[in-house]
C-alpha positions as CSV (number, residue, x, y, z in Angstrom):
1,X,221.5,96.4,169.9
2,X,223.2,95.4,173.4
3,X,222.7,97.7,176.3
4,X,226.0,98.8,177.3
5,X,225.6,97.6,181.2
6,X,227.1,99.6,184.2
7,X,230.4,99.4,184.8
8,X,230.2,98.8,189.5
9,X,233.6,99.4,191.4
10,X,233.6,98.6,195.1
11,X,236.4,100.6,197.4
12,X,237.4,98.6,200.1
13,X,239.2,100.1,203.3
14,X,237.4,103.9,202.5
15,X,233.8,105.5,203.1
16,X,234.5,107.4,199.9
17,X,234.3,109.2,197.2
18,X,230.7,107.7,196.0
19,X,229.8,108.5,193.0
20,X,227.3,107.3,190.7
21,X,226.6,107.9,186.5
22,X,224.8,106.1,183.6
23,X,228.3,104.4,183.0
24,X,229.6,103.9,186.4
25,X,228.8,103.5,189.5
26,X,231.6,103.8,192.6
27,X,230.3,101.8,196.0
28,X,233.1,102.4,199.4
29,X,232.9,100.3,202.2
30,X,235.3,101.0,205.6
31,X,237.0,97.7,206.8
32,X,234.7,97.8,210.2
33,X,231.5,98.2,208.0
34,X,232.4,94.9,205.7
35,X,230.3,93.1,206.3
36,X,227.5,95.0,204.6
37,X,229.5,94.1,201.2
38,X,227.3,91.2,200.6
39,X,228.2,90.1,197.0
40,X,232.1,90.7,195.7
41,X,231.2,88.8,192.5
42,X,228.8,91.3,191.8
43,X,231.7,94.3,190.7
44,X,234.0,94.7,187.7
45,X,236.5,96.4,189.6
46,X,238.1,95.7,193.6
47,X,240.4,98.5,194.9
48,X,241.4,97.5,198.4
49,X,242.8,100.3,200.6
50,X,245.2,98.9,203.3
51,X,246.3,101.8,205.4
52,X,243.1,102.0,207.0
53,X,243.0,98.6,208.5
54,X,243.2,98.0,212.3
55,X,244.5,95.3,214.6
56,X,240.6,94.8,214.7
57,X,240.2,94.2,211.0
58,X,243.6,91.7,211.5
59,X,241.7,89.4,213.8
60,X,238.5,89.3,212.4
61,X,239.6,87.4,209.8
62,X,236.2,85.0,209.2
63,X,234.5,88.5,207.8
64,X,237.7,89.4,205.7
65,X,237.2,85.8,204.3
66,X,233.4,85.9,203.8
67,X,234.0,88.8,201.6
68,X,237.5,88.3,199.7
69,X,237.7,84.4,199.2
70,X,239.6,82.6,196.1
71,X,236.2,81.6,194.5
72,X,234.6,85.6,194.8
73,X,238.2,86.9,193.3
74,X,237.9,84.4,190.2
75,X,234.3,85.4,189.8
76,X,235.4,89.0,189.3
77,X,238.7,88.7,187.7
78,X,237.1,86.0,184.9
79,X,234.8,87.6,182.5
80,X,231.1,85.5,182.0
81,X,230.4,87.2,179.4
82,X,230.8,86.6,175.8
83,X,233.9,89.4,174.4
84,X,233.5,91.5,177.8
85,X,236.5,92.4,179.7
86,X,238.2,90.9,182.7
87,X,237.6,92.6,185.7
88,X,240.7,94.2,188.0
89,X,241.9,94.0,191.6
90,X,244.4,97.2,192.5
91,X,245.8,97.0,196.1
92,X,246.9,99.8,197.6
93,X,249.4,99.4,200.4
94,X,251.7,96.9,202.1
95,X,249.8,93.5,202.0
96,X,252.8,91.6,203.8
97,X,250.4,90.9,207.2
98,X,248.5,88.3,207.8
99,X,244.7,87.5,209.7
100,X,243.5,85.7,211.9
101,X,241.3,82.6,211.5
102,X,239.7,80.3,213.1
103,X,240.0,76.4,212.4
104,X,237.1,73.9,214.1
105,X,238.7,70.2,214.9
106,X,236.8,67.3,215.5
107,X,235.9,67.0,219.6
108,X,238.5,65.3,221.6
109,X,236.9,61.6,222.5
110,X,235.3,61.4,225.8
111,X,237.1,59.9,228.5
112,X,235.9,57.4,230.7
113,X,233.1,58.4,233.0
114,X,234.9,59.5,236.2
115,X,234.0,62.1,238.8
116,X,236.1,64.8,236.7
117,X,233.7,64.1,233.1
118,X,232.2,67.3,233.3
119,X,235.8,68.8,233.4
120,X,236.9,66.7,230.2
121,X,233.7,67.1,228.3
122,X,234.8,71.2,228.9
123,X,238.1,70.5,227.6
124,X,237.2,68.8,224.7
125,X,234.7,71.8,223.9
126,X,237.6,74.4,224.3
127,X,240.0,72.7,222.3
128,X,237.5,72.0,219.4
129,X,238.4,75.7,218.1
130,X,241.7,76.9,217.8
131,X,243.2,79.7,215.3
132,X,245.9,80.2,212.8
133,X,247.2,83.4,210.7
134,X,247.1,83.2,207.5
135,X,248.9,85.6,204.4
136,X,246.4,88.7,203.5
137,X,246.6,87.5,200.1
138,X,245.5,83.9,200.4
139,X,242.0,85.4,198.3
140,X,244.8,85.1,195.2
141,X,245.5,81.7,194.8
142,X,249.0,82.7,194.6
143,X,252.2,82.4,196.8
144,X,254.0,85.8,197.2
145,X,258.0,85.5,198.0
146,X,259.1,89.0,199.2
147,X,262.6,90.9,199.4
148,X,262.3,93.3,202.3
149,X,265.5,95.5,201.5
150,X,264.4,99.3,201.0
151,X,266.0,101.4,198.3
152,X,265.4,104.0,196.1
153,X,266.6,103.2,192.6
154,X,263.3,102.9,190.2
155,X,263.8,101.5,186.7
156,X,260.8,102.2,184.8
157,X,258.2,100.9,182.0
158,X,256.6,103.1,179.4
159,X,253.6,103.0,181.3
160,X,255.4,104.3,184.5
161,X,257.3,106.7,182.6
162,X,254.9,108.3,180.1
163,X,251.9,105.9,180.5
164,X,249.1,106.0,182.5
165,X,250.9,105.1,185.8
166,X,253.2,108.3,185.4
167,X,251.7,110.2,187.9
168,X,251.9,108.2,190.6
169,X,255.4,107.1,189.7
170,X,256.8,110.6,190.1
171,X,255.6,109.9,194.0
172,X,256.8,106.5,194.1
173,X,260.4,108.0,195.6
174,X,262.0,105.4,198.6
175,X,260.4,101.8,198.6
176,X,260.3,99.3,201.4
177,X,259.8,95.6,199.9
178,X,259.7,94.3,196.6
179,X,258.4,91.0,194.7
180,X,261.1,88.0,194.0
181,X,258.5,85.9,192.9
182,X,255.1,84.6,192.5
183,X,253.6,81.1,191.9
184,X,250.2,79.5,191.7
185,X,249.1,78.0,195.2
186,X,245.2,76.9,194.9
187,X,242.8,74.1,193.7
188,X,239.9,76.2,192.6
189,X,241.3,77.4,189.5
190,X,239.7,73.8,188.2
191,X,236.4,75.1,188.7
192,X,237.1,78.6,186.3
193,X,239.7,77.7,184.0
194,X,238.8,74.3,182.5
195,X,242.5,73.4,183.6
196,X,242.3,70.0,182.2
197,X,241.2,70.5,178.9
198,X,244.1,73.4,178.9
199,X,246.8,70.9,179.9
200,X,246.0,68.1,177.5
201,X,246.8,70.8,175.2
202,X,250.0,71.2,176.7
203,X,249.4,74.2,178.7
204,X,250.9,75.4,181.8
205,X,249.5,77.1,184.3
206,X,251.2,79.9,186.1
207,X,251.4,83.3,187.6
208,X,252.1,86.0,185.1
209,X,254.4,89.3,186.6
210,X,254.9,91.9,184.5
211,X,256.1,95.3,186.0
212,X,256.0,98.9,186.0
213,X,258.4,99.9,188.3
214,X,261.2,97.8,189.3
215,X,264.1,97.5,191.0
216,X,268.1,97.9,189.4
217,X,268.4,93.8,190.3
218,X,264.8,93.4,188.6
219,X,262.6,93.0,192.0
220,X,259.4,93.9,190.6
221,X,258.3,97.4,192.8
222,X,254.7,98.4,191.1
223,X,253.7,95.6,189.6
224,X,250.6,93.2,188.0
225,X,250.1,89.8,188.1
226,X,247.2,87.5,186.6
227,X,247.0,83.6,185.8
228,X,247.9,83.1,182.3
229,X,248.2,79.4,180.4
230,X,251.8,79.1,178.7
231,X,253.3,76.2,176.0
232,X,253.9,75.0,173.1
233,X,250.6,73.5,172.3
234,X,251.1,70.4,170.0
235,X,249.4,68.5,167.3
236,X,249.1,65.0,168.8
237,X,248.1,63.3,165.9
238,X,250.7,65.1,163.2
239,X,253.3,65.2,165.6
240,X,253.8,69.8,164.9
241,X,254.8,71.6,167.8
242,X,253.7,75.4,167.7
243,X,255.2,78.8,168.8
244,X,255.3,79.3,172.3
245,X,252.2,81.1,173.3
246,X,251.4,83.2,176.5
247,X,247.2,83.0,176.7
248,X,246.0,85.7,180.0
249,X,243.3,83.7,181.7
250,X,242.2,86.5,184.2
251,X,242.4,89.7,184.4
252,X,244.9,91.8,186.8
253,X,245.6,92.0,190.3
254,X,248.0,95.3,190.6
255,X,249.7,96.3,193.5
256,X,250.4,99.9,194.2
257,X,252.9,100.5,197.4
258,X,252.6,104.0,199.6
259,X,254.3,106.9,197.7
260,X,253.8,110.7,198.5
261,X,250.7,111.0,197.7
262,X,248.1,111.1,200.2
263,X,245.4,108.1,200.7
264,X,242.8,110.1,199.3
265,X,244.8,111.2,195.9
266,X,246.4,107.4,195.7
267,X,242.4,106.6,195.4
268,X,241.5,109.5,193.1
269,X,244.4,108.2,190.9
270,X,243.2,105.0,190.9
271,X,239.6,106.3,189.8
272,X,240.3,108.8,187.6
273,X,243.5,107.5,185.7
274,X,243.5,104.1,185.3
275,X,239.4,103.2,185.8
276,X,238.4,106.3,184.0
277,X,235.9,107.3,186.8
278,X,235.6,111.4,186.6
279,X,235.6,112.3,190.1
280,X,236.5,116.2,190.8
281,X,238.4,116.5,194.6
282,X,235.7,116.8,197.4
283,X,235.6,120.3,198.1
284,X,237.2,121.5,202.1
285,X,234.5,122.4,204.9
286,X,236.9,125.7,205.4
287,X,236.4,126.8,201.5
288,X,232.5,126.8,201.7
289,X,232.2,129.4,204.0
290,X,233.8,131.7,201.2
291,X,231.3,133.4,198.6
292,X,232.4,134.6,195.2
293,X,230.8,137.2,193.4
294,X,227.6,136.1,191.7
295,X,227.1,133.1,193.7
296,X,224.0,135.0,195.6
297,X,222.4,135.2,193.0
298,X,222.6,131.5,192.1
299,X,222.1,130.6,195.8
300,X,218.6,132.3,195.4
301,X,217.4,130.2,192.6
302,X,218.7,127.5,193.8
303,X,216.4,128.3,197.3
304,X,213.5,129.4,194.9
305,X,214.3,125.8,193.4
306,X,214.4,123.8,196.4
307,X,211.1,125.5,197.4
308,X,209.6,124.2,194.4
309,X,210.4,120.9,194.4
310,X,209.1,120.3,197.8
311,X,206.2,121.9,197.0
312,X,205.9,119.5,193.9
313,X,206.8,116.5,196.3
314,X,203.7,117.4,198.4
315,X,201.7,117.6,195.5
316,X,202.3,114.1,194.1
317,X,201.7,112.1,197.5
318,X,198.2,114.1,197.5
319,X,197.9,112.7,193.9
320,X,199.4,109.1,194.8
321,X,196.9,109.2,197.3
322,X,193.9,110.1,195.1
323,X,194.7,107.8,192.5
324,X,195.1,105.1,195.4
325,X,191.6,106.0,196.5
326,X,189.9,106.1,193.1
327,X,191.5,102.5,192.4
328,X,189.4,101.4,196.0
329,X,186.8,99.7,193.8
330,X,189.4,96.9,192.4
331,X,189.8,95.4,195.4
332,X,186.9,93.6,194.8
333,X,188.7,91.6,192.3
334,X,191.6,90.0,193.9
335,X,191.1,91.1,197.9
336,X,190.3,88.3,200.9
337,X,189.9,89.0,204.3
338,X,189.0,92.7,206.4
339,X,190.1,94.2,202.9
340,X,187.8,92.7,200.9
341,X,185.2,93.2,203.6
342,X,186.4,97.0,203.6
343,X,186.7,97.2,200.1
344,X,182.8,95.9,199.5
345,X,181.3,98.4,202.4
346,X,183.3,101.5,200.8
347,X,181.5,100.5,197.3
348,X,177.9,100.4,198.6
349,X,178.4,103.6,200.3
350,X,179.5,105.1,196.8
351,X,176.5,103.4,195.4
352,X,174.0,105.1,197.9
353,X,173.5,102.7,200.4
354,X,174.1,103.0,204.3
355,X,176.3,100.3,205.6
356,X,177.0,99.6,209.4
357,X,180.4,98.0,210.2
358,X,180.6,95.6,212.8
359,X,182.2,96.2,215.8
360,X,184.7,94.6,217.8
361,X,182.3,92.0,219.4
362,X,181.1,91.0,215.9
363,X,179.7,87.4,215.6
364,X,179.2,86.1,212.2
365,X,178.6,88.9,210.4
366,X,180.1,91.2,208.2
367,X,178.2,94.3,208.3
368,X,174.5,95.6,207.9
369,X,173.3,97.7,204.9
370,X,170.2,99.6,204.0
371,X,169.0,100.8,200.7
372,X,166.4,103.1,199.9
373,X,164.0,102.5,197.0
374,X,161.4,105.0,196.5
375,X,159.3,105.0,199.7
376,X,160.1,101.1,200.9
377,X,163.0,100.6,202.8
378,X,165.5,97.2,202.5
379,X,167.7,96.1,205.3
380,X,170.6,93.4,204.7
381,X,173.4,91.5,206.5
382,X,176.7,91.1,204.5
383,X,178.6,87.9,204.2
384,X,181.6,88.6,202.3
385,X,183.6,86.0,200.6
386,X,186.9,85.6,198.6
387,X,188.5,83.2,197.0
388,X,191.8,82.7,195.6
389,X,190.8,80.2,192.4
390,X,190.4,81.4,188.9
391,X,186.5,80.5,189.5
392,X,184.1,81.2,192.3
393,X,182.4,78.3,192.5
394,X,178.6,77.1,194.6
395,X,181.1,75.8,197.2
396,X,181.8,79.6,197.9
397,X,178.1,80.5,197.4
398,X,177.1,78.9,201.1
């Protein structure tokens, strides 16, 4: 039987909620901290929270890039495995902005050697860097073409209107923007979706929309989109032309726009509603200070509880560190080096000799020992040697 494997969702833009169960596992990382996210590939699930980015965030555009990049967001939106589901991107704000980035151009050639070179060599350093904005969503490897007349007239989808996006539909209210349209605009989708075998079957490529809330002229409001192949694949050698057929290649990238509800309950949403995460509402610093009736009671088990623990903490470093010592006499089996010399010294002292270390202005040797035997007396000097090989062989022996 299959292990069911954790489901990971990274937060982008927000230090929380973490939150962390045998199913799921919820990781938040704040736009000025991104850098830690090492691995986007590595998640099922990418919510990015805009309204906590900065003009900071906007120009340091190589770390946004390092991060969310076309080939990272095809890693997570395409499924690897055999059956498993597509993973999901939700974006949570106005992504209409764009960063900065910097482009490196080939040095300007150097100009004949004059009293002012050192000037042009300068020159030709500063303009070997230059920068350029580019659209938020360029990680998409779509085009987005936006209509940025407000309004307040919300058609909706069953999911909007008794689905799972209800709730936060009913806090939609006044938008700003809205989609026109959306197009394919990238050539690593060759690498992910095996393009050409898909288009000698006569499949297009293209950017799938389908909405949840839209607009009375049918601008999409709330909205997902994902790559899908579409035609009408045909039978080359018979000559049949199928049904048209519509085949999802990743999964989807929604995109919710501010409503009424706060940043932290538009996340919550997100978690709870549509990724199935079961995160109760952090609790206020004002409420702690109240106490209902019987929570003394608890409080002092959970201090009798505490006490416990720590005592039982104590307890098995002690017992870590006995076992540690007890195991001292299988060093001899795999140690080199002061180890192994420290290792062989602490066994002949449990076997009833005396052993003298050397000191600091040691020569060649290793130690001195002395073992009784009856009446007679028998002094020694160690020379301790390891070896790494499977054998100790004479070589060693000298």
């Amino acid at each position: 039987m299959t292990e069911v494997r954790q489901k990971k969702i990274v937060v982008i833009g927000a230090s929380g909620p973490q939150y962390e169960s045998r199913e799921v596992r919820v990781e938040c990382f704040p736009w000025n901290r991104l850098k830690k996210l090492t691995n986007l590939a590595d998640y099922d699930v990418v919510i990015l929270d805009l309204s906590s980015m900065t003009d900071q965030t906007l120009q340091d555009g190589e770390t946004v890039e390092n991060v969310l990049n076309e080939r990272s967001v095809l890693e997570v939106l395409v499924s690897r495995n055999q059956g498993g589901p597509d993973g999901e991107i939700y974006v949570l704000g106005d992504p209409r902005f764009s960063i900065t980035e910097e482009i490196n151009f080939l040095p300007v050639p150097p100009s004949p050697p004059s009293r002012s070179a050192g000037v042009s060599r300068v020159r030709a350093a500063e303009a070997s860097t230059r920068q350029r904005e580019i659209p938020f969503l360029y990680w998409t490897n779509m085009k987005f073409e936006w209509d940025d007349r407000p309004g307040d007239t919300i058609e909706r989808t069953w999911e909007a209107s008794a689905g799972q996006f209800k709730r936060y539909a009913d806090k939609l209210g006044r938008w700003q923007y809205s989609l026109k349209a959306c197009r394919l605009n990238s050539h690593v989708l060759d690498e992910f979706l095996a393009t050409d075998a898909l288009r000698d079957l006569d499949y297009t490529l293209r950017a799938h929309v389908e909405d949840i809330c839209r607009s009375r002229y049918s601008t999409s409001i709330v909205f997902s989109v994902r790559i899908v192949a579409e035609g009408r694949p045909s039978h080359r050698r018979a000559g049949i032309s199928t049904a048209e057929q519509v085949m999802p290649l990743t999964g989807p990238i929604y995109f919710l726009p501010e409503s009424r509800l706060t940043e932290e309950e538009t996340l919550e949403f997100v978690l709870r509603d549509l990724c199935g995460v079961d995160i109760s509402a952090s609790e206020p610093e004002w409420v702690s200070q109240f106490v209902v009736p019987g929570q003394e009671e608890v409080d002092d088990e959970i201090d009798k509880l505490k006490v416990r623990i720590d005592g039982l903490r104590e307890a098995l470093a002690r017992k870590v560190d006995e076992r540690a010592e007890v195991r001292e006499p299988l060093k001899l089996l795999y140690e080199t080096g002061p180890k192994l010399e420290e290792a062989v010294r602490s066994v002949l002292e449990a076997l009833g000799a005396r052993v003298e270390a050397p000191g600091e202005d040691r020569a060649n040797e290793d130690g001195w020992v002395s073992v009784q035997v009856g009446d007679e007396t028998f002094d020694g000097v160690l020379e301790i040697k390891g070896v790494r090989t499977k054998h100790f062989n004479f070589e060693g022996l000298r």
